[in-house]
matplotlib code that plots the C-alpha trace (Angstrom):
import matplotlib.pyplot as plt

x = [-10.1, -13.6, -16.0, -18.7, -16.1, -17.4, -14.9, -15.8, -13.1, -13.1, -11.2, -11.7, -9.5, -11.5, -12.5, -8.8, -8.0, -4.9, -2.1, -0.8, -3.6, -6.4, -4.6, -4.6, -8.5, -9.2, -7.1, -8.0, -11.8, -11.0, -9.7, -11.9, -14.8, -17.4, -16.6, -17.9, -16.3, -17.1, -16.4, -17.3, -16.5, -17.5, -15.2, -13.6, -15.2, -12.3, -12.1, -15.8, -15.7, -12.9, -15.1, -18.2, -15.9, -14.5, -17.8, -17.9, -21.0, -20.3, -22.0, -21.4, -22.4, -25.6, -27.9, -29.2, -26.1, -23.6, -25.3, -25.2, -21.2, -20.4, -22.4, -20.4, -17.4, -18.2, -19.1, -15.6, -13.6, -15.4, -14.1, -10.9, -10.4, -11.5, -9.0, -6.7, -6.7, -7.4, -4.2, -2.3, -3.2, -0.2, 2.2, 0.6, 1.7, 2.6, -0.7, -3.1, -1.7, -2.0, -5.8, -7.1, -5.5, -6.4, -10.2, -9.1, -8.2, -11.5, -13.4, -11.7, -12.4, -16.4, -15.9, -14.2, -16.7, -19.2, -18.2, -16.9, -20.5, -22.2, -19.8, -21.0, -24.9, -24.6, -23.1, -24.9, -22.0, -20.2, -17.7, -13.8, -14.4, -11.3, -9.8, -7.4, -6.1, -7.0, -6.2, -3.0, -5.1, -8.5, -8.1, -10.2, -12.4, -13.3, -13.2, -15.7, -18.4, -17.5, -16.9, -14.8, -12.2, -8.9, -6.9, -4.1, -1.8, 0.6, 2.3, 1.9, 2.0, 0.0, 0.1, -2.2, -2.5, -4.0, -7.6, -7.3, -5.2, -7.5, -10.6, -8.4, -8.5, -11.9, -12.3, -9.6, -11.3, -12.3, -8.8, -9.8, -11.8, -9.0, -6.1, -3.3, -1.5, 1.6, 3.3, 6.9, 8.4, 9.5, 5.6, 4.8, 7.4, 6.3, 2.9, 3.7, 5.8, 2.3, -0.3, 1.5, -1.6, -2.7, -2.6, 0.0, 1.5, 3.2, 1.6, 2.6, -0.1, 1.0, 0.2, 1.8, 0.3, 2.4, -0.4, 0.7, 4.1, 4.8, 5.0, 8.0, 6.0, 4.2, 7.1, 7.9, 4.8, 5.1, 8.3, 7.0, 3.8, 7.0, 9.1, 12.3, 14.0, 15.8, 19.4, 18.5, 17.6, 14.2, 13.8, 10.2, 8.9, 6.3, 3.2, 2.6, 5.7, 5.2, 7.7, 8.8, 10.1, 13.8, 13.4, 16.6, 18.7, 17.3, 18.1, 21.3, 21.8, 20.1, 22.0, 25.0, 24.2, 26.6, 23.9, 20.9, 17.8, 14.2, 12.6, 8.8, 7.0, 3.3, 1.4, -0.3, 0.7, 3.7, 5.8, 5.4, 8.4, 10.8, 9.4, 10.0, 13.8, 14.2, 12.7, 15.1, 18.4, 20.2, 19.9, 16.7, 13.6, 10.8, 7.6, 4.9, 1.3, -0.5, -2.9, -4.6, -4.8, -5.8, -3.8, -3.1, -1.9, 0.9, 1.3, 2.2, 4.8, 6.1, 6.6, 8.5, 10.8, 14.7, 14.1, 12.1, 13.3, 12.7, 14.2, 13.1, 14.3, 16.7, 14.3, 11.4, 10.4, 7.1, 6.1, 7.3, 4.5, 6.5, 8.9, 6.3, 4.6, 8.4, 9.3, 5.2, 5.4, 9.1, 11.2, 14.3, 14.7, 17.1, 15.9, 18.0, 19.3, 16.8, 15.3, 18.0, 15.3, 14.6, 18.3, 19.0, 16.4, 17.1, 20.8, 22.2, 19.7, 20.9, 17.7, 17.9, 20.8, 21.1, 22.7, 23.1, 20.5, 21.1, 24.0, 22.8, 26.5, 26.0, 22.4, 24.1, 26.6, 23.7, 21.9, 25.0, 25.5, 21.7, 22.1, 25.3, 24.5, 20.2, 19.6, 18.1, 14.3, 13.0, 12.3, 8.3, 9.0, 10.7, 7.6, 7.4, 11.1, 10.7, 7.8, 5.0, 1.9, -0.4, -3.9, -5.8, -2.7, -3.5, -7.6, -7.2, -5.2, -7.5, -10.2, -9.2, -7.2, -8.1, -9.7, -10.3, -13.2]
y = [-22.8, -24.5, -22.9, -22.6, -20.8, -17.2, -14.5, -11.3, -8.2, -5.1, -2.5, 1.3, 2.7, 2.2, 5.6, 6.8, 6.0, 4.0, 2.9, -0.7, -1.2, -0.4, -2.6, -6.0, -4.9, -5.0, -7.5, -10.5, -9.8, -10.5, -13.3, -14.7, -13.8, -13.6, -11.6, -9.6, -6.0, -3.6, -0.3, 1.7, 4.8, 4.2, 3.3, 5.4, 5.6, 3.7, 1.5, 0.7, -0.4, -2.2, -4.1, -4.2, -5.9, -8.8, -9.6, -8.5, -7.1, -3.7, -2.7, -0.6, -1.9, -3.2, -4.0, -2.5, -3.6, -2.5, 0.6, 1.6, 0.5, 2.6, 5.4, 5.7, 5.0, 8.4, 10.4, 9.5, 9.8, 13.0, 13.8, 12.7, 15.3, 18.1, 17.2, 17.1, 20.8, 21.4, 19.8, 21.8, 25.4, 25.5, 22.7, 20.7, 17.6, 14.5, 12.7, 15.5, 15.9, 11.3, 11.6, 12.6, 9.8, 7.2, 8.2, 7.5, 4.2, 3.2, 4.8, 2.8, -0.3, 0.5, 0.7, -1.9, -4.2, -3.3, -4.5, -7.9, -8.0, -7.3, -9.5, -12.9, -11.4, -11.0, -14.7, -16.4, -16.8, -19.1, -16.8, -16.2, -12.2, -10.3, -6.4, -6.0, -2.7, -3.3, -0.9, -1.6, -1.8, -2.7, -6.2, -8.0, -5.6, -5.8, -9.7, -9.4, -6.4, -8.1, -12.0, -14.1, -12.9, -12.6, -9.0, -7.4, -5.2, -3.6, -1.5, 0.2, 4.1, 4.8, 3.1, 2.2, 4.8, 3.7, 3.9, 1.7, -0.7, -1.1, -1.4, -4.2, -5.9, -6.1, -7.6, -10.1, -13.0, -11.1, -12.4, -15.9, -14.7, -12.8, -14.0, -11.0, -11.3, -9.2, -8.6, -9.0, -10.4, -7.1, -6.4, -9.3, -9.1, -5.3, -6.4, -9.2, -7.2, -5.0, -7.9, -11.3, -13.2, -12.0, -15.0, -13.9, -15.0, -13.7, -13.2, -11.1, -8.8, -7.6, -9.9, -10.0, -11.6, -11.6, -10.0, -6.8, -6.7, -3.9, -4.2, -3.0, -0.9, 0.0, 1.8, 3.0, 5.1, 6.2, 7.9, 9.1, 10.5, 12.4, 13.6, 11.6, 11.8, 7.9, 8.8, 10.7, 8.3, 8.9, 7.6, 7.2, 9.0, 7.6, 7.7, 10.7, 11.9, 10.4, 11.0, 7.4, 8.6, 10.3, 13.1, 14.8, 12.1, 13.1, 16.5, 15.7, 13.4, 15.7, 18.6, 17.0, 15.8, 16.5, 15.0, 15.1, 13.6, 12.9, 12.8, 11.2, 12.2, 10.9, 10.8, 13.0, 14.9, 16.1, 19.4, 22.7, 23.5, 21.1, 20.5, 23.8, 23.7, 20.2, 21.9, 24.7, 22.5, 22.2, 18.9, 17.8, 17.4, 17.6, 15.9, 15.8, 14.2, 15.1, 12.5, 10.5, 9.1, 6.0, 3.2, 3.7, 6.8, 5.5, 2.0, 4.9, 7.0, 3.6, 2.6, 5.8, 5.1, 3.2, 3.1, 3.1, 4.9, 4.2, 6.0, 5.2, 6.3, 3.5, 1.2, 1.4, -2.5, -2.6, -4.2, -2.0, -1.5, 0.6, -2.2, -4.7, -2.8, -2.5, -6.3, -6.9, -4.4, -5.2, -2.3, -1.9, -1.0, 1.6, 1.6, 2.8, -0.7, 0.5, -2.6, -5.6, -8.2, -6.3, -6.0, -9.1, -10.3, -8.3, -9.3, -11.0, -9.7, -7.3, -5.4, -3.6, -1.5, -0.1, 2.0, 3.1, 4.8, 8.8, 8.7, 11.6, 10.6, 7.1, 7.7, 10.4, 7.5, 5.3, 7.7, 8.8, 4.8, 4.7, 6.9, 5.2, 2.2, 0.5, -1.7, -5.1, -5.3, -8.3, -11.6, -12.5, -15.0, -12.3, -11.1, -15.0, -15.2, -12.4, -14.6, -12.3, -14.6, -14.5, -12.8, -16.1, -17.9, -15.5, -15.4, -19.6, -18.6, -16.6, -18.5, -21.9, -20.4, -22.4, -19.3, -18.4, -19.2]
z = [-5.4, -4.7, -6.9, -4.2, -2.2, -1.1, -0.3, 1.0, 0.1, 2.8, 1.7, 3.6, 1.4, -1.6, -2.4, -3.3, -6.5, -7.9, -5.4, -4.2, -2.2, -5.4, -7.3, -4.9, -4.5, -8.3, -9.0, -6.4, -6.9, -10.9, -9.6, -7.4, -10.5, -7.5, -5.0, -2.5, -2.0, 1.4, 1.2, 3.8, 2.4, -1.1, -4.3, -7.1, -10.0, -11.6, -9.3, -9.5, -13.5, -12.8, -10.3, -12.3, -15.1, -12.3, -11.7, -7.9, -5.8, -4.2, -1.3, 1.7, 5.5, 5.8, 8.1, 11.5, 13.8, 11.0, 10.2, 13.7, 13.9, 10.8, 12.0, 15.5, 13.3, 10.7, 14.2, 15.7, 12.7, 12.5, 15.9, 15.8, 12.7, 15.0, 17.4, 15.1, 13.9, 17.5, 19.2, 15.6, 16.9, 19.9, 21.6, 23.5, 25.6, 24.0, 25.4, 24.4, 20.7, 20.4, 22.0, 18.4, 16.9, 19.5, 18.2, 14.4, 16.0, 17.7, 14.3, 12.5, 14.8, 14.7, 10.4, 10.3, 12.4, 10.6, 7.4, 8.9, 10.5, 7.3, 4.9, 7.4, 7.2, 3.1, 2.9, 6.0, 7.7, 5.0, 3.6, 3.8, 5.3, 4.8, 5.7, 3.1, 4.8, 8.4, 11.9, 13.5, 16.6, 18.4, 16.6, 19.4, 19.4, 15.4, 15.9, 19.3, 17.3, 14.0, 14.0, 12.8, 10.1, 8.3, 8.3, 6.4, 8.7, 7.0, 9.0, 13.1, 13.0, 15.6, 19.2, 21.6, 25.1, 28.3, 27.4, 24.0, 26.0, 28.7, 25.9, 24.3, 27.2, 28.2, 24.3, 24.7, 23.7, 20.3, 19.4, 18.6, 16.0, 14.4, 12.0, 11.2, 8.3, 8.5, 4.6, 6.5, 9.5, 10.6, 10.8, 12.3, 14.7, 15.8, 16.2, 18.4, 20.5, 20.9, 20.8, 22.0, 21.6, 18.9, 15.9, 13.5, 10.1, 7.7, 4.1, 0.9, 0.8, -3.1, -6.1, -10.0, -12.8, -16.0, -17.9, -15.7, -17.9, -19.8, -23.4, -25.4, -27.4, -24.6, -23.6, -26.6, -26.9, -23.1, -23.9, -27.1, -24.9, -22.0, -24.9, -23.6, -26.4, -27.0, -25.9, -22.2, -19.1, -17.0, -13.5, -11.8, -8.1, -7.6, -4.6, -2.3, -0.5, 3.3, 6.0, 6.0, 2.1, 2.1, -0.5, 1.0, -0.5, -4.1, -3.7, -3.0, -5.8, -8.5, -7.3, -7.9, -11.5, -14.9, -17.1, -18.6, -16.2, -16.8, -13.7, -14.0, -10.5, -10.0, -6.4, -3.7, -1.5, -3.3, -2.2, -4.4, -3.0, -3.8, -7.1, -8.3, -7.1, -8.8, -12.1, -11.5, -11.0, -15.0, -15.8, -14.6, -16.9, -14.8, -15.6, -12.8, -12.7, -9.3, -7.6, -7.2, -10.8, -12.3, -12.3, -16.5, -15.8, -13.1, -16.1, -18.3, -15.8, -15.0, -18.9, -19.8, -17.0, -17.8, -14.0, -10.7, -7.6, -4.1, -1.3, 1.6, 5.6, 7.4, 9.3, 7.3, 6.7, 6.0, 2.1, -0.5, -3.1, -5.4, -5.4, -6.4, -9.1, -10.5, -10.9, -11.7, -14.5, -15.3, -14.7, -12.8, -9.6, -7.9, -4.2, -0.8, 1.3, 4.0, 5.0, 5.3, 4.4, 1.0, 0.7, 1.3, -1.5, -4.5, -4.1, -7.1, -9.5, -12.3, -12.7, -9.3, -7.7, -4.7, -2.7, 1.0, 2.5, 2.7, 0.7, -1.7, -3.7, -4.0, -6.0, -7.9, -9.4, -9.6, -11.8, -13.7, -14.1, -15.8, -18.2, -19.4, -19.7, -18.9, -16.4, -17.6, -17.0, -14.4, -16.0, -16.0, -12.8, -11.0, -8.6, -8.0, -7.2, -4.4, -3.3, -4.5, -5.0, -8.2, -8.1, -8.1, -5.9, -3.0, -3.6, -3.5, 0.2, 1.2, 0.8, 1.7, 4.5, 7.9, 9.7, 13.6, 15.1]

ax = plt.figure().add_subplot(projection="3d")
ax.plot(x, y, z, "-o")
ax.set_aspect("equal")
plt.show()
């Protein structure tokens, strides 16, 4: 990477704390030594030191033009939160209860543009400007209000209705200025489906260094820290519990459980509810950490696990950060086979198992299985073997990257 080169970080999710998307943040701006970090919505404090220490400059949107963008962008995302309790209070049609969410769309849009605007102002127009956790929508429209730039999609939950559409439109040639970056082909291929012109490729959005290993003492401590005493096995939920999650398939499996289970849960939003029947259930040790939390508390929940679990809904395919921050960390994996790409790539390597999505059963073997015997922990080229770029690899990409114009 050109020392002279300038990259510009964007990242509107700044101001939560911890997570796969915190840790890219921190991690490519260390990187990089130089960067320059957006955040519309402010930073963590956390997050923030960990910034300060990289060397980066942390601003919010500046100037006139961006000020105004972001301010349309707070006043819609404002609205759009209104509707949302609104459209809750009865049953409404399916167009009236998506309206509020086509507004988070265009708010996001306007916030977005105005931190691509104000990245090219800071650095006269000479920098690599990239959204690290960009809309699913409105991309010519950010490229038209904004300028040129590079954006991380990870997934599409919302869609585009008539109005957006025809507003896409009219900003068609906003596209040229706009280079997606899907983390999987099953991304990419949704979002060409949505937007065939739009310029697509397909990029890792995650990163692993080996300094992210866990230590074996490390570990040692962490379990010390839980109480797991040496002989009983401990498994690892964690991040908030989103619909694309299956948490029906752990109760099953925990439910059916003849043996001793430490289960380590960690993330927002998290279900009173089912916690307290898992705590209830014989053989499960409960141990739970609410969000959001820095990410040494999650190093520490993840070091005091034999394994991590990921259960996840058939058909999800979007990139798995909890499986990254496994192999990055090096702790095995027991995740659902609900992707066939991820399937396909952990296969062969002793440090994961999986089993079929739903199957409550299945995990309860898998579990049984874990407290028999451990699972081996992922070598320190395993992230690289699952194609998982370094922290400097990706900043180098990023900036040298041939972008539109």
């Amino acid at each position: 990477m050109s020392a002279a080169a300038v990259l510009v970080l964007i990242e509107p999710g700044a101001h939560r704390p911890g997570g796969h998307r915190d840790h890219a943040l921190t991690a490519l701006a260390a990187a990089h030594g130089t960067a320059v970090v957006i955040v519309p919505h402010g930073v963590a404090a956390d997050t923030r030191a960990a910034l300060a220490a990289a060397g980066a400059r942390v601003t919010g949107p500046t100037g006139t033009v961006p000020a105004m963008l972001a301010a349309a962008g707070t006043s819609a995302a404002a609205l759009a939160a209104y509707g949302r309790r609104a459209v809750s209070w009865r049953r409404w049609p399916g167009a009236v209860r998506r309206f509020p969410h086509q507004i988070t769309l265009l708010a996001r849009c306007l916030t977005e543009a105005a931190c691509v605007r104000s990245g090219h102002r800071l650095t006269a127009g000479t920098a690599a400007v990239v959204v690290l956790s960009a809309s699913e929508a409105l991309h010519g429209v950010v490229g038209l209000l904004g300028g040129r730039h590079v954006r991380f999609v990870h997934e599409v939950v919302t869609t585009q209705d008539a109005p957006l559409r025809v507003l896409d439109r009219l900003a068609r040639r906003g596209e040229r200025r706009v280079l997606v970056l899907a983390p999987t082909a099953a991304v990419r291929d949704d979002l060409t489906r949505r937007f065939p012109r739009l310029p697509l490729r397909v990029r890792a959005f995650a990163v692993a260094d080996q300094d992210d290993r866990l230590t074996d003492t490390g570990r040692r401590q962490a379990r010390e820290a839980f109480g797991i005493p040496a002989g009983e096995a401990a498994v690892c939920l964690v991040g908030g519990w989103w619909p694309y999650k299956d948490l029906d398939v752990v109760d099953t499996a925990l439910a059916r459980l003849d043996i001793p289970l430490h289960l380590l849960v960690v993330g927002v939003p998290l279900d009173d509810d089912r916690l307290r029947a898992w705590a209830a259930l014989p053989q499960v040790r409960l141990h739970t950490r609410r969000g959001p939390v820095p990410e040494t508390a999650v190093r520490e929940v993840y070091a005091a696990s034999d394994a991590a679990l990921v259960t996840r809904r058939p058909g999800v395919a979007k990139e798995s950060g909890l499986v990254v921050d496994a192999v990055r960390l090096g702790v095995p994996l027991i995740v659902s086979d609900h992707d066939p790409a991820l399937t396909t790539s952990l296969a062969g390597h002793g440090w994961a198992r999986r089993f079929p999505a739903g199957d409550g059963a299945a995990l309860a073997d898998v579990l049984r299985d874990l407290s028999r015997a451990a699972l081996p922990r992922p070598s320190a080229i395993a992230a690289a073997d699952l194609g998982v770029p370094t922290a400097a690899e990706q900043a180098a990409f990023l900036t040298e990257l041939k972008e539109p114009h």
